[in-house]
N, C-alpha and C positions, 0 to 999 in steps of 0.2 A: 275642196271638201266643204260642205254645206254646213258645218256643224254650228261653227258662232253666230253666222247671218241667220239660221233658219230660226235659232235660239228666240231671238227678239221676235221677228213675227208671231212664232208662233205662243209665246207670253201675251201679245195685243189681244188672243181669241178665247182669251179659261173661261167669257161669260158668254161667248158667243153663240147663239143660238139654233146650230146646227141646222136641222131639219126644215126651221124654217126661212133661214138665211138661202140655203141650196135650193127652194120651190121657189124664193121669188124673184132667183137673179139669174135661174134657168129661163125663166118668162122674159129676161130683156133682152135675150142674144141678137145680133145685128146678121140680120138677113142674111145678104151675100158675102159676110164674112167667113161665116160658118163650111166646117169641111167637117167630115169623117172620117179620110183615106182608107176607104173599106176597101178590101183587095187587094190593096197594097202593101209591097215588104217594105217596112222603114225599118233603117241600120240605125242607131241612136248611140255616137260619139262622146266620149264624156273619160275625163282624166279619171276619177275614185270612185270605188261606191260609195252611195250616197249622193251622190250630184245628182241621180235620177228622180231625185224626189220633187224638186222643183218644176218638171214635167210628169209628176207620177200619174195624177189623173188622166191626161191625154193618154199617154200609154196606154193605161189599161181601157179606156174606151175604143182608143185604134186596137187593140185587142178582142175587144167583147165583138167589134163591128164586123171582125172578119180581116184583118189586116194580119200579115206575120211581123211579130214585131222582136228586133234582134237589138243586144245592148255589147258593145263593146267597150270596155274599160282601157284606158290606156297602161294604170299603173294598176296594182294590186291596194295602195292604200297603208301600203308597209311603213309607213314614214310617221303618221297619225294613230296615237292611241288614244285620243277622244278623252271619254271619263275610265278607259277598260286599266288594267292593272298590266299590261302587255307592255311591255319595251317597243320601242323600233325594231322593225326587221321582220326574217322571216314568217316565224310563228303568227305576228300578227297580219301580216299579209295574209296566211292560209283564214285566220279568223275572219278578215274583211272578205276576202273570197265567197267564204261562206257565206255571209250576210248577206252579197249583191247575189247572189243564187236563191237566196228566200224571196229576196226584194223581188227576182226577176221572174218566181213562180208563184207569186202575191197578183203579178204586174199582168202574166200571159205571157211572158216575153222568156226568148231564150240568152242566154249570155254566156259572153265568152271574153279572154285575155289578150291583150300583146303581154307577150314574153320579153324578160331582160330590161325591164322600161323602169326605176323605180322613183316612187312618190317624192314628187318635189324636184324632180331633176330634168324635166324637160326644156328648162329657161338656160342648160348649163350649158356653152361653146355651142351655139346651136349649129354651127357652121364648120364645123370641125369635123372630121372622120371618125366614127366611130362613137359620134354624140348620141344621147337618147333624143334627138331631136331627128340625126340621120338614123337613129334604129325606128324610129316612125314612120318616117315614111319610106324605108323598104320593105316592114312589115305590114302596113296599112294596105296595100292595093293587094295584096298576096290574101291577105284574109278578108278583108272588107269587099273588095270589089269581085270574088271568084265569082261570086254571082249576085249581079250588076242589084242593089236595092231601084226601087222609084224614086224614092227617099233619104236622103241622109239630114239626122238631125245631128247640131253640137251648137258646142255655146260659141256665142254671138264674141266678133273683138273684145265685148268689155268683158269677158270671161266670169259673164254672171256678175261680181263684183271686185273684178283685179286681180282674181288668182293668177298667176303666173303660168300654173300648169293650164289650166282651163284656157287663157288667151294662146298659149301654144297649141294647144289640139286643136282648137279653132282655125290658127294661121295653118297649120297641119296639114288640116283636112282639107280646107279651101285651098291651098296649093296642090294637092292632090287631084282635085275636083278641076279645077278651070283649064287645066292642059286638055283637057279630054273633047272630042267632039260632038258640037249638041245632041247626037243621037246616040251616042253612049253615055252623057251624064246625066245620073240622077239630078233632080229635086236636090237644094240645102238650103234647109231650115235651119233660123236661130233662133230657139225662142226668148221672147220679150215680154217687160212688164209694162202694162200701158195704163194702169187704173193710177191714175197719180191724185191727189200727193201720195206716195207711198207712205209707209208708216216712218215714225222719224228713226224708228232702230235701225229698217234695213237702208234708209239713208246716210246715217250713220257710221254703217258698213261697207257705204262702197254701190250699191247698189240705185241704180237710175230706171228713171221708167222714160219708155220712149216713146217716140209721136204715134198716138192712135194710129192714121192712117197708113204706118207702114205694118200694121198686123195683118198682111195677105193671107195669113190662115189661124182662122178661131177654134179651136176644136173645143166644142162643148165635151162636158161630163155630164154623168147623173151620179145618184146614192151611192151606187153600185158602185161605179168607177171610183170613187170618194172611200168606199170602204175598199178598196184595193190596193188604192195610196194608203191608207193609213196603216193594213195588215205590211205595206212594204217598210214603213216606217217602223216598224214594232223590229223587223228583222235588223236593225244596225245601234245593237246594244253596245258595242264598244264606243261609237260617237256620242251616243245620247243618253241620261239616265232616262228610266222607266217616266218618271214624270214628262221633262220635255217629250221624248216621244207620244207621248196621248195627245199632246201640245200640236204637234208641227201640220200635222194636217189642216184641224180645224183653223189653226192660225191662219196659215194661205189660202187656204178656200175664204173667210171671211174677208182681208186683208189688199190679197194680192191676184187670185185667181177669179173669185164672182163667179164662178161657172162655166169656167171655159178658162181656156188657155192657149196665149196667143204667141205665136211665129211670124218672122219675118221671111223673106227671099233674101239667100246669102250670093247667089249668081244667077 
């Protein structure tokens, strides 16, 4: 869940000068970094809603470019009530549901669930029958791979910042992915922070920024894409009070993102 780490970045950015912080660090993009994936279906892997937010602008530019862009959820997010008044459980999973379905028609993107999987328990007897670790991946190539993306995004080994659930969907999907033959696997992307120093909150938290030169793919944003991310961010009112969410965009884009938003090669 994004919610504490995103917290601090996005506190770094209440003076931050939007409009023209994004014109002039659009101007610095690095050449051959830079990608689009127009045309292409990327599947985008991710434990809760709200994880997507850390790649929100890419999304929605792979979206504006002509890309089909698909988000799968491992959990429902049942486990996290954020600031909401919701207990654990059901109820609040249908609520979080909700939200990554605004997130995902904010984003261009379609979205959809595993089943029976819930928040916070994918670390639990990974190796054991009947784990939500084995309900992953018998459910992941049945819905995820029916029909083959170019593309699979998810989070990188460090699971963004240590999450538990996030380093499992990562080890997940990458073991899902490298049994396959190079002409049937997709692309897997992890995305990475590379503008360092990061700020001291999200180091703080757990969060590392890695070597420049393993970003094999920069996907610029513009405005557009920026006001997409942020209309997603508005949609996960049980994570965030109304204030942080005005917050969480501007914060990363000044902070962490500069304009782009950088992936590494996972295989």
């Amino acid at each position: 869940m994004m919610r504490t780490a995103l917290i601090g970045a996005a506190m770094l950015a209440a003076t931050a000068v939007f409009a023209e912080t994004l014109a002039a660090e659009t101007d610095c993009l690095r050449g051959d970094k830079r990608a689009s994936l127009e045309g292409e279906t990327i599947l985008v892997v991710l434990a809760h809603p709200d994880d997507e937010l850390v790649i929100a602008p890419a999304l929605a530019a792979a979206a504006r470019r002509g890309a089909l862009v698909r988000i799968l959820y491992a959990t429902s997010g049942d486990a996290g009530p954020g600031v909401s008044d919701f207990e654990p459980g059901e109820a609040l999973g249908q609520a979080r549901r909700a939200e990554a379905r605004c997130a995902g028609d904010a984003l261009g993107a379609e979205v959809r669930f595993l089943e029976g999987i819930g928040d916070g328990t994918l670390t639990d007897r990974p190796r054991a029958d009947g784990s939500p670790a084995r309900r992953f991946l018998d459910l992941f190539p049945i819905i995820a791979l029916e029909t083959m993306p170019d593309t699979i995004v998810t989070w990188g080994p460090d699971g963004g910042y240590g999450h538990g659930d996030h380093r499992m969907v990562s080890a997940l999907v990458t073991e899902a992915l490298q049994s396959l033959e190079p002409d049937e696997r997709p692309d897997l992307l992890y995305p990475i922070l590379v503008n360092a120093p990061l700020p001291a909150q999200l180091a703080e938290q757990g969060w590392l920024a890695s070597a420049p030169d393993l970003a094999s793919v920069r996907l610029a944003y513009d405005a557009a894409d920026l006001a997409a991310a942020d209309a997603a961010a508005q949609c996960h009112a049980t994570q965030f009070d109304e204030g942080t969410r005005a917050l969480i965009v501007p914060g990363f884009h000044a902070a962490v993102w500069k304009g782009e938003v950088s992936f590494r090669k996972g295989l």
